[in-house]
N, C-alpha and C positions, 0 to 999 in steps of 0.2 A: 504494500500500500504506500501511495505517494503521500505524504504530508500534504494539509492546504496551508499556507500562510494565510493567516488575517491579523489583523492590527496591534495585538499582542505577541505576534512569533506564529511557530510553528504548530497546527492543531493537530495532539496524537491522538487523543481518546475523544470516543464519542459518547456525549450524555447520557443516561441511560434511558431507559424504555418512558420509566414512571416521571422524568423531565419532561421528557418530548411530550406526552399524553397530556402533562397537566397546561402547556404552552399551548397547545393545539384547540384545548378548549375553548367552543364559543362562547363572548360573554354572553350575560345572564343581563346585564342591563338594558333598559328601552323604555321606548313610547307609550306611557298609558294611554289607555283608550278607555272614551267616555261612552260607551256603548248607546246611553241612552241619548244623548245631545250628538251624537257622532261628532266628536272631536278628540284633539288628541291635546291631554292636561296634565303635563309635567313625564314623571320618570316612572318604572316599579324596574326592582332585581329581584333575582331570587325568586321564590316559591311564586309569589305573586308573577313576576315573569313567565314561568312554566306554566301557570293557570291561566294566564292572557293568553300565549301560544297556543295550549291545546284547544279553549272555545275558538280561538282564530282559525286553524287547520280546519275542525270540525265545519266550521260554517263556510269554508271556502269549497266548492267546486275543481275535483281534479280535471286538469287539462285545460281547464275555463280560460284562465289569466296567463296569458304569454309572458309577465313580469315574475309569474314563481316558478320552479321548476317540474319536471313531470312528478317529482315525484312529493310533492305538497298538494294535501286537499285529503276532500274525502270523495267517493264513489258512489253516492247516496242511488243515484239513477238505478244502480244494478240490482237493488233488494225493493224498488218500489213497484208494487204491484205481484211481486211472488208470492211463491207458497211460502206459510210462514214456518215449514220445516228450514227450505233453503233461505230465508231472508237472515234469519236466525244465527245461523253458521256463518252465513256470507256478512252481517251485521258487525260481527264479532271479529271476522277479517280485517274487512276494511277499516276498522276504528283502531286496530290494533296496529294496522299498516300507518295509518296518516300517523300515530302520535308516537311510533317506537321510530321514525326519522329523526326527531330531536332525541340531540344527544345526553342530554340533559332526564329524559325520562328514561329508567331504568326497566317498569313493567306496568301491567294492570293486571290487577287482582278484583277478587269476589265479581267479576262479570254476570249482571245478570239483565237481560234481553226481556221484557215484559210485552205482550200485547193486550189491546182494550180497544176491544171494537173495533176502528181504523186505525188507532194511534198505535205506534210502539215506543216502547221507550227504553233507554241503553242507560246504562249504571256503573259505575266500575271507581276503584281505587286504583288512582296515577300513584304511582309508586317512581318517586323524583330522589335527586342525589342530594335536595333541599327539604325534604321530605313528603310529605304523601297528604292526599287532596282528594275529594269526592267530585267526579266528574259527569253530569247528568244531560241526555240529549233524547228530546223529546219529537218525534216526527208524526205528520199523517199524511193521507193521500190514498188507502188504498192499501198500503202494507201488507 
């Protein structure tokens, strides 16, 4: 291996794993959002961060916005109007897909998928490295 110079001299060793991981993470800081005035008031970090992110994914439409990537959003299209064996399963995918993209969320726990008449409704414990937060998303249409 050839040495790099940088501004101190010669670089022989490389940082370890658990440096690089913790430099690489994205902050936590950002935009609050006033959901009900649709504006944006001041700052949140932290757990509150990861709670704004997830109802944000949630309510965003995959593929919709050419400004997020493919793979931000949720897929709500794909369980509306199914059977609610596959809505179910497929419910439990896709929610599990939009919010285990941040890196910041670790899991969801106690999942549980209810239906009522049209509506269904999605529950779960966001299991964060900020800690853990009840997550509730309520749909109808046909379900």
């Amino acid at each position: 291996m050839i040495p790099s110079i940088g501004k101190a001299g010669p670089v022989t060793s490389l940082p370890d794993s658990e440096t690089v991981s913790q430099s690489m993470e994205s902050p936590s800081l950002t935009y609050r959002m006033d959901w009900e005035r649709k504006r944006i008031t001041g700052a949140v970090d932290a757990l509150e961060a990861v709670k704004q992110a997830a109802v944000k994914v949630l309510q965003t439409e995959r593929y919709e916005y050419l400004i997020y990537s493919s793979d931000y959003g949720t897929e709500w299209n794909l369980v509306l109007g199914k059977d609610r064996l596959l809505a179910r399963a497929e419910l439990r995918r896709i929610v599990s897909e939009a919010l285990l993209q941040d890196e910041r969320v670790r899991s969801l726990e106690n999942v549980e998928i209810s239906f009522a008449g049209d509506n269904v409704s999605f529950n779960c414990i966001v299991v964060t490295y900020y800690g853990n937060f009840e997550l509730r998303k309520e749909m109808s249409e046909g379900v």
